[in-house]
N, CA, C and O atoms as a DFTB+ gen file, in Angstrom:
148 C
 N C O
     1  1      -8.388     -11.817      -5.924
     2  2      -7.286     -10.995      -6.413
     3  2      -7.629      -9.518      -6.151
     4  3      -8.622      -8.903      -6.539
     5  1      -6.674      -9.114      -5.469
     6  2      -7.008      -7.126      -5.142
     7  2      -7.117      -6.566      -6.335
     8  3      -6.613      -7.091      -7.328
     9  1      -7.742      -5.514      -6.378
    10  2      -7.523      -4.606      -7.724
    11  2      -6.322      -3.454      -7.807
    12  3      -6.251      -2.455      -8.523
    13  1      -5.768      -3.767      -7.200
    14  2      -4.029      -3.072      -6.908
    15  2      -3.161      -3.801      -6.392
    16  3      -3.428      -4.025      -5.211
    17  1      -2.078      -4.359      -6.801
    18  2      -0.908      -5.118      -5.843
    19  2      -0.151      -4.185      -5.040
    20  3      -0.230      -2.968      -5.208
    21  1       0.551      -4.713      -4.203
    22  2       0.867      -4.029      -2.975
    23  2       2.042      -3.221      -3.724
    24  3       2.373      -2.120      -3.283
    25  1       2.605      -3.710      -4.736
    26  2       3.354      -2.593      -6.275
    27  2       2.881      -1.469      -6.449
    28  3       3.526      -0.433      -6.283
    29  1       1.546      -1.533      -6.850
    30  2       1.314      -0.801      -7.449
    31  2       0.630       0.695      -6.360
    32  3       0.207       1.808      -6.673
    33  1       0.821      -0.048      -4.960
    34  2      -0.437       1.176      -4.147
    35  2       1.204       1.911      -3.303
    36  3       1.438       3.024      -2.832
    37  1       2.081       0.607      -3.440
    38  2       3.631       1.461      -2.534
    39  2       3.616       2.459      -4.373
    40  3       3.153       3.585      -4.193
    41  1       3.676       2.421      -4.604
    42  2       3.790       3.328      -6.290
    43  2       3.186       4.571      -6.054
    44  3       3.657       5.682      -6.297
    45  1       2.337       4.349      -5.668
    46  2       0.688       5.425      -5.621
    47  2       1.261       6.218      -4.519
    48  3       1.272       7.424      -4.765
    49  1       1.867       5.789      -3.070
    50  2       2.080       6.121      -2.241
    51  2       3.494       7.359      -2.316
    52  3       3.627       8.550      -2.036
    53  1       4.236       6.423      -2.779
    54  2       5.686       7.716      -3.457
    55  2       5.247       8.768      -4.303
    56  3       5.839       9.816      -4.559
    57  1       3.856       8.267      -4.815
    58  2       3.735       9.864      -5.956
    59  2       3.159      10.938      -4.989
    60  3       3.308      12.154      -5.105
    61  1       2.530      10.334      -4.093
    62  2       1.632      10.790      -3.012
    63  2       2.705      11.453      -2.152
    64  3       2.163      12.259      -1.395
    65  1       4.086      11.406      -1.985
    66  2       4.867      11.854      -1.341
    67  2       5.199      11.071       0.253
    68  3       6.109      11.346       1.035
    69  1       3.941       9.853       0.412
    70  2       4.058       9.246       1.643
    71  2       4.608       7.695       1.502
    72  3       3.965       6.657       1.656
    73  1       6.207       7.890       1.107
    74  2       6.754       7.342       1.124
    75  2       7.248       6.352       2.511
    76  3       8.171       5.539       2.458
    77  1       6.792       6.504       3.173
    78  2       7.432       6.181       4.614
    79  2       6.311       4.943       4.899
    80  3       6.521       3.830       5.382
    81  1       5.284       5.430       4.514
    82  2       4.072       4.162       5.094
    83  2       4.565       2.710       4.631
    84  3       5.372       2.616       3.706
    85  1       4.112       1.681       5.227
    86  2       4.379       0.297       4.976
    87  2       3.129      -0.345       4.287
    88  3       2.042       0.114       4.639
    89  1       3.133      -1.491       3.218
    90  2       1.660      -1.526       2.693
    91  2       1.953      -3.167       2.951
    92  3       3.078      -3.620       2.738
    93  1       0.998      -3.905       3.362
    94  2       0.926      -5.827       3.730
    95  2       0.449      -5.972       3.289
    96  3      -0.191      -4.986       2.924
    97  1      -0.004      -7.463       2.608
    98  2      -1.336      -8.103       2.564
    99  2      -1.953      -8.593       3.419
   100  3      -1.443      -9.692       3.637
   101  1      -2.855      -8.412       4.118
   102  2      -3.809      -9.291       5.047
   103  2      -4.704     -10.326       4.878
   104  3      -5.118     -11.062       5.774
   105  1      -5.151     -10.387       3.065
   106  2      -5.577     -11.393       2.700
   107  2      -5.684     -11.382       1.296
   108  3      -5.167     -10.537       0.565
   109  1      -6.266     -12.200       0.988
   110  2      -6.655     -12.234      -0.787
   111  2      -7.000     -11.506      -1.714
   112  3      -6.854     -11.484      -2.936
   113  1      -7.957     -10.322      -0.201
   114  2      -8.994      -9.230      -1.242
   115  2      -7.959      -7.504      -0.121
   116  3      -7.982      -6.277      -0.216
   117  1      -7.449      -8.238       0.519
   118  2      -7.263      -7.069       1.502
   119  2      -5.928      -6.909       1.480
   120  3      -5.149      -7.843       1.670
   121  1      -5.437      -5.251       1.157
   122  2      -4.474      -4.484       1.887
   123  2      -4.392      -3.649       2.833
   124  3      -5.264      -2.780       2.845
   125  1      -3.247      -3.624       4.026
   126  2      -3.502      -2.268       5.030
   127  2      -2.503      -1.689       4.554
   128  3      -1.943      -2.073       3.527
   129  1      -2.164      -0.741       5.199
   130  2      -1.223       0.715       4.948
   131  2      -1.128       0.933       6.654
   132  3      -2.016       0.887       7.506
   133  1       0.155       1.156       6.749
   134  2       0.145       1.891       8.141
   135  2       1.503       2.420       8.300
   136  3       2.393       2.020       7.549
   137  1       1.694       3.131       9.051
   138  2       2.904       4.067       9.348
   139  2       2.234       5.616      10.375
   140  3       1.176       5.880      10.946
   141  1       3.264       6.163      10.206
   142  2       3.603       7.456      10.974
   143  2       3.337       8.529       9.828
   144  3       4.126       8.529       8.883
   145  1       2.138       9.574       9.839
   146  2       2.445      10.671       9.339
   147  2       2.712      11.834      10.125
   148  3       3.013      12.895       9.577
């Protein structure tokens, strides 16, 4: 189980102002983030 759901890091990301990035799961323990800044 991650210690952030992909909820809670797109969350993190809008406060962050980088709203645009995309967040996946890649596995059980793993999230990526990727986009255009």
């Amino acid at each position: 189980c991650a210690a952030y759901s992909i909820d809670e890091v797109r969350g993190q990301l809008i406060k962050a102002g980088l709203e645009g990035l995309k967040v996946t799961q890649v596995s059980d323990r793993h999230l990526a983030v990727s986009g255009r800044l």
